[in-house]
N, C-alpha and C positions, 0 to 999 in steps of 0.2 A: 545422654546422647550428644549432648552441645560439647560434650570435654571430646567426648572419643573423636568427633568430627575435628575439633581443634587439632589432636593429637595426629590424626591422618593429613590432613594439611602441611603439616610443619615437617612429617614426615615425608612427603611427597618432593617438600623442597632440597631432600638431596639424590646427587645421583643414581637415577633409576637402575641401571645395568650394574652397577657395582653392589644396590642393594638385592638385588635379584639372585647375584652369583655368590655372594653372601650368605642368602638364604640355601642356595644348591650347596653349598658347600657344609653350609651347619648341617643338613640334613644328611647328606654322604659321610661325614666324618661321626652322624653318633650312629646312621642306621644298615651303615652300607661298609666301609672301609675294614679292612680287615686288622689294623693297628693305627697306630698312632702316625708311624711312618707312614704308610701307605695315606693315611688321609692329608699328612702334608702335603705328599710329592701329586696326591692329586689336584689339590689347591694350586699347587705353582705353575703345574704343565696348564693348567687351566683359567689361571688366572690372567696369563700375561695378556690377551687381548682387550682385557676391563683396563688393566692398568694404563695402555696406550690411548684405548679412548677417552676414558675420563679419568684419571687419577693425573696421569702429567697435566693436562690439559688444567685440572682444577689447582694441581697446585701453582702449576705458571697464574691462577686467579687469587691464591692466596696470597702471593706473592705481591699483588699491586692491592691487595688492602679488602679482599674480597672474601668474608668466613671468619674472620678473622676479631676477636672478643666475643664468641657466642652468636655473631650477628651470619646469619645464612639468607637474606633474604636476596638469593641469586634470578631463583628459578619462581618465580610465585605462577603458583598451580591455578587454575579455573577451581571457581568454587564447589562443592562435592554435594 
């Protein structure tokens, strides 16, 4: 129980909405998508609003030293 809690924690600390759509998207592309194609192009047409709010934004963070060697302690979550 004390690993898996650790493991949710550390997990917690990256972007929520990016690992969200993530997940919607592994789940569309094995359970939903009619091809391969089809599960890209619904990834992109749907992707691009994660990308605006947090993937630029994070990497303008990586950029001044933040993520960067394995170290993610950006966001520390409340304890679970």
């Amino acid at each position: 129980l004390g690993q898996s809690l650790k493991l949710a924690q550390e997990i917690a600390k990256f972007p929520q909405q990016c690992m969200n759509v993530d997940r919607k998207f592994a789940y569309y592309s094995t359970f939903d998508a009619e091809s391969w194609d089809a599960a890209m192009q619904y990834e992109f047409m749907n992707g691009m609003k994660v990308i605006q709010d947090e993937a630029v934004p994070g990497a303008a963070s990586f950029v001044k030293g933040i993520g960067k060697h394995g170290s993610f302690n950006i966001n520390k979550p409340s304890k679970l």
